[in-house]
C-alpha positions in Angstrom: 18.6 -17.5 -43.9 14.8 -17.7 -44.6 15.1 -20.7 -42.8 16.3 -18.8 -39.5 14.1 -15.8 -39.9 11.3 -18.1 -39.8 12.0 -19.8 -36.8 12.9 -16.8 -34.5 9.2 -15.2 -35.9 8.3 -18.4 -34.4 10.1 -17.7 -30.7 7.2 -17.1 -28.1 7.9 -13.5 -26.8 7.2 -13.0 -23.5 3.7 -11.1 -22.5 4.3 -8.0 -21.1 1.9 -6.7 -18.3 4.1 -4.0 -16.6 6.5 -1.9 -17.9 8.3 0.7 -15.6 11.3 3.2 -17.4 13.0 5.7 -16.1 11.1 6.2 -13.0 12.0 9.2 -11.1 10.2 10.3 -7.2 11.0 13.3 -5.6 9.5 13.8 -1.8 10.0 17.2 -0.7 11.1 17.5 3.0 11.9 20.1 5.3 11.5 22.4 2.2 14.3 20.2 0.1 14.0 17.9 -2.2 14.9 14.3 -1.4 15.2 12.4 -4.5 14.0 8.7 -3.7 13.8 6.9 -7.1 16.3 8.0 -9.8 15.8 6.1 -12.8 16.0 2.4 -14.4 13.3 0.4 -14.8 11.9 -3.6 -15.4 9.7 -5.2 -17.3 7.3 -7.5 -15.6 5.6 -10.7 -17.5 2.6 -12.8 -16.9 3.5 -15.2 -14.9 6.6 -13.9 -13.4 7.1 -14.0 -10.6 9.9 -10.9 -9.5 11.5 -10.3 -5.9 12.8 -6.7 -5.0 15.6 -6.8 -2.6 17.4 -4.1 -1.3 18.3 -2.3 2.1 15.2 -0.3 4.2 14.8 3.1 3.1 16.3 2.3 -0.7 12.3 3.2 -1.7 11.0 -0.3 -2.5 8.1 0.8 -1.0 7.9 4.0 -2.7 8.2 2.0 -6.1 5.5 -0.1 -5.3 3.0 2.6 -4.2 3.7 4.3 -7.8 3.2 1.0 -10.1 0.4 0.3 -7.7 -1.1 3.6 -8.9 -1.6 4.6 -5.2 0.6 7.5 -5.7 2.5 9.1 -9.3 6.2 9.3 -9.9 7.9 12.3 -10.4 9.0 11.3 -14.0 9.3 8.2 -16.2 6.7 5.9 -17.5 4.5 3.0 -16.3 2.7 1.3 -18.7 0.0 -1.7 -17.3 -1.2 -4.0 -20.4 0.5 -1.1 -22.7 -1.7 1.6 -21.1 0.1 5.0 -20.4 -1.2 4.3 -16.4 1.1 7.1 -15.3 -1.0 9.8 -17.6 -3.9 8.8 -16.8 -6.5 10.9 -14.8 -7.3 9.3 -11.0 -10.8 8.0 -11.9 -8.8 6.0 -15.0 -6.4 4.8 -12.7 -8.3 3.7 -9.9 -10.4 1.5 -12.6 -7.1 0.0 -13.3 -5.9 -0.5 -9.9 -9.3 -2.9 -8.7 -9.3 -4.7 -11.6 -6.0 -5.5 -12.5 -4.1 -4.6 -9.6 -4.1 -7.1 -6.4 -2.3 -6.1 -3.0 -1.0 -7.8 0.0 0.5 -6.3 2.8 3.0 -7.0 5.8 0.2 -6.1 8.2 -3.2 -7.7 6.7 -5.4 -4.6 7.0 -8.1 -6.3 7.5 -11.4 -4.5 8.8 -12.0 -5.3 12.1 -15.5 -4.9 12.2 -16.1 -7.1 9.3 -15.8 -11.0 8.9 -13.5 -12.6 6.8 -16.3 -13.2 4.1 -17.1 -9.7 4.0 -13.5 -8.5 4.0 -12.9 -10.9 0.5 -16.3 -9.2 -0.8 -15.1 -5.6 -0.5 -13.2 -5.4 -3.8 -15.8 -6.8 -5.5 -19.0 -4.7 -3.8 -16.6 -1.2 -4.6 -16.7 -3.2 -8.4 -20.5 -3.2 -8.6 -20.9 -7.2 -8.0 -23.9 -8.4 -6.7 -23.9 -9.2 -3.5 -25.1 -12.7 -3.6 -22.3 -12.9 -6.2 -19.1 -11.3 -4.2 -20.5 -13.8 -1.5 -20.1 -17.0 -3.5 -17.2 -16.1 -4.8 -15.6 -15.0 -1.3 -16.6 -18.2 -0.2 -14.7 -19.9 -3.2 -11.5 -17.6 -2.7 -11.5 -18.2 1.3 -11.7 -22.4 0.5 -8.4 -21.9 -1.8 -6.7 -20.5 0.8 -7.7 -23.1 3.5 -10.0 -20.5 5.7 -13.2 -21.3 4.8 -14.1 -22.3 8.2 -13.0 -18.6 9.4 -15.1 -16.8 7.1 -17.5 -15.6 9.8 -15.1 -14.9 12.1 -13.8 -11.2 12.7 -9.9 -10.6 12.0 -9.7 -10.6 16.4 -10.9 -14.0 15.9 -8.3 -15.4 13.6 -4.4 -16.3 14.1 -2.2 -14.2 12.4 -1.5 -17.2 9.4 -5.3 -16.8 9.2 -5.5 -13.0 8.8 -2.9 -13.2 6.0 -4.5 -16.3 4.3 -8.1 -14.4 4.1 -6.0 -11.1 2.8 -4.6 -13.0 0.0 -7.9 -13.9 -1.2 -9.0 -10.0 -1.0 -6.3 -9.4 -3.2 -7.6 -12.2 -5.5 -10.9 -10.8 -5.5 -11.6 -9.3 -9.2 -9.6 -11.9 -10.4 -6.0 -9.3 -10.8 -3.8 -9.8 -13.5 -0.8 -8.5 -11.5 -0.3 -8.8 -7.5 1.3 -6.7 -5.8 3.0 -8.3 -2.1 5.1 -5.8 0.4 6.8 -8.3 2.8 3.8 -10.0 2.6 4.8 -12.5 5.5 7.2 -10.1 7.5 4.6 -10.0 10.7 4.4 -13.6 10.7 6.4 -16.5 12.8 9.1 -18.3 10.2 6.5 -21.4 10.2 3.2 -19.7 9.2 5.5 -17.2 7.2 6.5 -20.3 5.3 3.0 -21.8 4.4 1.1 -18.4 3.7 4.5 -17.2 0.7 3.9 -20.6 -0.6 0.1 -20.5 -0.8 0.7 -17.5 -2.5 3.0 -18.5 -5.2 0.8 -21.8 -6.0 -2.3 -19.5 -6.4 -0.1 -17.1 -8.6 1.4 -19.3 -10.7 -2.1 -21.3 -10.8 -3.8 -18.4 -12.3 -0.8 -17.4 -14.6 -0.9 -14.0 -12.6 2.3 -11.3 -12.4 3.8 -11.0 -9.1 6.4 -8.5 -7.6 7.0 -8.6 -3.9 9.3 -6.6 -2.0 10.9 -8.7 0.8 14.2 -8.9 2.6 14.3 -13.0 3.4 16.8 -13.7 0.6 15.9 -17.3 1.1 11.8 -16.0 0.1 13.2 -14.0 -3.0 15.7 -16.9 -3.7 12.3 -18.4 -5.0 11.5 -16.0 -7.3 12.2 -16.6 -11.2 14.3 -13.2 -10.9 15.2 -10.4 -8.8 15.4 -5.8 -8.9 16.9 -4.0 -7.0 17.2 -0.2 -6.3 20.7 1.0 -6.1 21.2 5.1 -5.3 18.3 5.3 -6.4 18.4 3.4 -9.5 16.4 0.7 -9.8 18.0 -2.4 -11.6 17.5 -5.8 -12.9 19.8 -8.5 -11.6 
């Protein structure tokens, strides 16, 4: 018996970075309540990488904006790195969210007026790098992703592969421990769709990061190491 209890102490457990339970959101409209997330939860490890699937309108969306900490659920708990994120004030969490939080969008929201070098330095400027810094470190982030020789070009400039290549390196910026993707490829052509996902997971699982993308291409979340869903409401684990 001591035998066994010593060998399961031994059993690597995995590292928890995000932790969502019992997560409730209720949007009021037209002066009633519509209740868009009603409960369940996941737990999210480094260097997991997690699809959520799941019919438009089922609030995938919504449940990334809350563990994104760009908007607060109803109820429940999120807890990032075992911090209460969910009681924090918004000054705590929007320290939280630029340095350990990483998003990419379906649309890159890039800024228009800025380059692609500038656009990757951003994050890190609103952090309180030194320019010269955020610059060589742009310039490093926009070579991973195979645009360095965009990076003084303006978003017009740039195909659409491009765009999303240069806003994967914003969201790698402050070095995230958890990104954040919603349909990160869904305004992109099945080819350039293709190599900007798997750019992605390469630099994720490179870095040992947490991912959890929302997408709808089954044969995209078919590459994940699992999948959530939300159900009535309910988010679950498959």
């Amino acid at each position: 018996m001591a035998g066994i209890l010593n060998s399961l102490s031994r059993v690597k457990r995995p590292d928890i970075v995000m932790s969502v339970r019992d997560i409730k959101k209720i949007f009021m409209e037209g002066g009633q309540p519509l209740h868009v997330l009603t409960g369940g939860g996941f737990d999210l490890a480094r260097g997991e990488i997690v699809a959520m699937v799941g019919p438009s309108g089922s609030g995938k969306s919504t449940l990334l904006q809350c563990v994104g900490l760009l908007d607060k659920p109803t109820a429940g708990s999120i807890l990032i790195d075992s911090q209460p994120v969910h009681q924090m004030t918004e000054a705590e969490r929007t320290n939280i969210r630029r340095n350990k939080i990483g998003f990419v969008y379906q649309r890159h929201n890039l800024l228009a007026d800025f380059t692609a070098v500038e656009n990757v330095m951003m994050p890190m400027l609103a952090n309180g790098i030194a320019e010269e810094e955020a610059e060589a470190r742009a310039l490093k982030l926009l070579r991973a992703v195979d645009v360095e020789h965009r990076a003084l070009h303006l978003p017009g400039e740039m195909s659409g592969g491009e765009q999303q290549r240069t806003a994967v390196a914003r969201a790698l910026a402050n070095n995230p421990e958890i990104i954040l993707a919603d349909e990160p490829t869904g305004s992109l052509d099945p080819v350039h769709a293709s190599g900007v996902f798997d750019l992605l997971l390469n630099v994720v699982r490179k870095n040992k990061m947490a991912m959890l993308f929302v997408t709808h291409d089954m044969n995209l979340a078919a590459r994940a190491d699992r999948k959530i869903t939300i159900v009535n409401g309910v988010v679950n684990k498959l």
